[in-house]
N, C-alpha and C positions, 0 to 999 in steps of 0.2 A: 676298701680296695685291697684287692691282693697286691702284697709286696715282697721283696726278695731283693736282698743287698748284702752282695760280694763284699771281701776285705780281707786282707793279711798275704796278698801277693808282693811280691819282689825278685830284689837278685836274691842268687844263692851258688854256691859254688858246688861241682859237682862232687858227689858224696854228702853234700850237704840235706839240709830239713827247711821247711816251712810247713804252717797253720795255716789253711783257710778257712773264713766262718762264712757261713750266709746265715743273716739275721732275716726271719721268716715273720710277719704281722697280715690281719685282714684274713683271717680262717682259720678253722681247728685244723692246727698244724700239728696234733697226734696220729689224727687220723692219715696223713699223708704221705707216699711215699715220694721221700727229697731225690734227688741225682746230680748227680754234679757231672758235667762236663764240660771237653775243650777244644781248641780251636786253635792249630798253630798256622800261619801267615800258605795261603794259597792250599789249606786242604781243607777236608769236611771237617766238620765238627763231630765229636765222637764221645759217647762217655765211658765216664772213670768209673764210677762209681753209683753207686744209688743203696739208699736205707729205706727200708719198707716203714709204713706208718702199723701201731699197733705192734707185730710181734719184731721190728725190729730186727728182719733179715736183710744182710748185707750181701750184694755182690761188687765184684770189680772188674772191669777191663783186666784179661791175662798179665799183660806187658806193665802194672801194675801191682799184680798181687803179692803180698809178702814184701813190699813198700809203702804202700799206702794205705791208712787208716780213716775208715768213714765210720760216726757219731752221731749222736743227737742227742740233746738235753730239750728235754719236751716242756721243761719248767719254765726254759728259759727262751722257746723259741728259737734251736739254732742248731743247726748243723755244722758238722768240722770235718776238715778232708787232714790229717795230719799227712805229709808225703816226708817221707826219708828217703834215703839210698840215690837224690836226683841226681838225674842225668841229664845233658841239654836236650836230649829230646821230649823229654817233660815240657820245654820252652813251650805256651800257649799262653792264651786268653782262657781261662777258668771260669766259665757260669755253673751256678747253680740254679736248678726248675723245678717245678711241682708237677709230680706224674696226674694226670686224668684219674679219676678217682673208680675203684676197684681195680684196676690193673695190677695181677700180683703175678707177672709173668715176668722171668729173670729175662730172657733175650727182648722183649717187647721196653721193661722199664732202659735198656741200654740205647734204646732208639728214642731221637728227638721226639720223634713226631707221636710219641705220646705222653709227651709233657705241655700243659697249658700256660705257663706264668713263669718268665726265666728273669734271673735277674742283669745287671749289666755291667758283669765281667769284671775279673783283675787278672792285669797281668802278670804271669810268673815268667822268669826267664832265669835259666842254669845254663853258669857259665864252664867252660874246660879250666 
C-alpha cells in the first residue's frame, strides 16, 4: 500500500528554520513526483512546493522561493522541505502527496487535485 508520513513540524520563531521529511514506502518512489503542501486554519490548501521524479526538477509557491528548500534522497525514500527565513504566515498543516503519474506540468503538479496519496500532516507554527 501506498504510504506517505509527515514529521519534523513544530514551533519556531520568526526568522527561524525547520526540516520537514515525508517518509514515502508501497511504489517506485524514483519514478514520482513528491509535492508538498499546506493548509492554514479557515483557507485552501495550497502548495509549496514539488520535486519531479527522475530528472528532479524543482518548483515552489512565489511567496516561498529563496526560503525554502525541496529534496529527495531516492535511496532512502524521502523528501525534505527545509524552510528558513519563517514567517508566521508559514503557520499551517504541511502534507506531503504523490502527483498522478506522468504529470510533468509546473502549474498542474501545484494543484491538489493532481495528486493521489497524501500523507497526514504536521503541523508548523512560527511565532512573532
Amino acid at each position: 500500500e501506498v504510504q506517505l508520513v509527515e514529521s519534523g513540524g513544530g514551533l519556531a520563531q520568526a526568522g527561524g528554520s525547520l526540516r520537514l521529511s515525508c517518509a514515502a514506502s508501497g511504489f517506485t518512489f524514483d519514478d514520482y513526483t513528491i509535492g508538498w503542501f499546506r493548509q492554514a486554519p479557515g483557507k485552501e490548501r495550497e502548495g509549496v512546493s514539488c520535486i519531479y521524479g527522475g530528472d528532479n526538477t524543482t518548483y515552489y509557491k512565489y511567496s516561498v522561493k529563496g526560503r525554502f528548500t525541496i529534496s529527495r534522497d531516492n535511496a532512502k525514500n524521502m523528501v525534505y522541505l527545509q524552510m528558513d527565513s519563517l514567517n508566521p504566515e508559514d503557520t499551517a498543516v504541511y502534507y506531503c502527496a504523490r502527483a498522478l503519474p506522468s504529470v510533468r506540468n509546473g502549474e498542474s503538479l501545484m494543484d491538489r487535485r493532481y495528486y493521489d496519496y497524501w500523507g497526514q500532516g504536521t503541523q508548523v507554527t512560527v511565532s512573532t
